[in-house]
C-alpha positions in Angstrom: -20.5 5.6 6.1 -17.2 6.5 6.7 -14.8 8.6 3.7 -12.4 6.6 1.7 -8.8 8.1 0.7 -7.1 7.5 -2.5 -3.3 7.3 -2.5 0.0 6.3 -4.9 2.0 3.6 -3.5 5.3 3.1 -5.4 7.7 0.2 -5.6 10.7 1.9 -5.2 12.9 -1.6 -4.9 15.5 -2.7 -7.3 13.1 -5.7 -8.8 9.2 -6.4 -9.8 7.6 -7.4 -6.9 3.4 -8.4 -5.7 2.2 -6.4 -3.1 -0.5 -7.4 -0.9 -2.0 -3.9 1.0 -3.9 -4.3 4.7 -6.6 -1.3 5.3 -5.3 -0.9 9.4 -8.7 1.0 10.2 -11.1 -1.9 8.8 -8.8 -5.3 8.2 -9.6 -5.8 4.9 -7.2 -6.7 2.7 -7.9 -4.1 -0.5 -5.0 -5.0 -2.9 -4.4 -9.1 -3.5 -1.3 -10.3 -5.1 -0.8 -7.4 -7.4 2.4 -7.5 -9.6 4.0 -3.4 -9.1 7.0 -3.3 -11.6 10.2 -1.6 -10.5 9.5 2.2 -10.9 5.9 1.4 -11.2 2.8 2.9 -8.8 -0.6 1.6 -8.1 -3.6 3.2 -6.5 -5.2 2.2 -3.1 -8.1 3.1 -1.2 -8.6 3.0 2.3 -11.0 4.5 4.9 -10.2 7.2 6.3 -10.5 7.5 10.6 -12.4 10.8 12.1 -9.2 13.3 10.9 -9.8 11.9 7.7 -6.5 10.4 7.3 -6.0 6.1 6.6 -3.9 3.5 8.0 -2.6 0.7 6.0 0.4 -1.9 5.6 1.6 -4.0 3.2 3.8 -6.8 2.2 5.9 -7.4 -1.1 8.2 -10.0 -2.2 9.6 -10.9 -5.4 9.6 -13.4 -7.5 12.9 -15.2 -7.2 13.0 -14.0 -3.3 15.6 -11.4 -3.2 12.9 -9.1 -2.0 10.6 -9.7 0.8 9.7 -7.2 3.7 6.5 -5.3 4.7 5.8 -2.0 5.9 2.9 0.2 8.1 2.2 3.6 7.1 -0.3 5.9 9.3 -1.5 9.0 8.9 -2.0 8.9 5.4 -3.9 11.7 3.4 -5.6 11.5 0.5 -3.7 12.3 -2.8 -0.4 10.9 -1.0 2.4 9.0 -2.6 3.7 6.5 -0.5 7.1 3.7 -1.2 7.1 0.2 -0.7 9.9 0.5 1.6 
């Protein structure tokens, strides 16, 4: 069985959003319509590839639709903070 990573992702926007976060190594969907206040983190895991570093990407909008974008991030280690945006 392959290692899991742990990292921070951070909504760094001006608003609450939901996040929805992709594991890119597996295509599982690992976080499902979770609400990440402004300022706020949350914690994700992912698998990690043979360098022991994950893949993921995620999508976050806000509520009344002034936010809504999506982002990929590679080469993620474990312990690392990562933004929304």
């Amino acid at each position: 069985m392959a290692d899991k990573i742990h990292f921070t992702l951070s909504n760094n926007q001006m608003t609450d959003v939901t996040v929805n976060v992709f594991d890119d190594r597996t295509g599982q969907q690992v976080l499902v319509n979770v609400p990440l206040n402004q300022g706020e983190s949350t914690s994700v895991e992912v698998f990690a590839d043979s360098s022991g570093q994950g893949a993921a990407h995620w999508t976050f909008a806000s509520s009344d639709g002034s936010v809504n974008s999506n982002k990929v991030q590679t080469g993620i280690n474990d312990g690392d903070e990562c933004t929304l945006g």
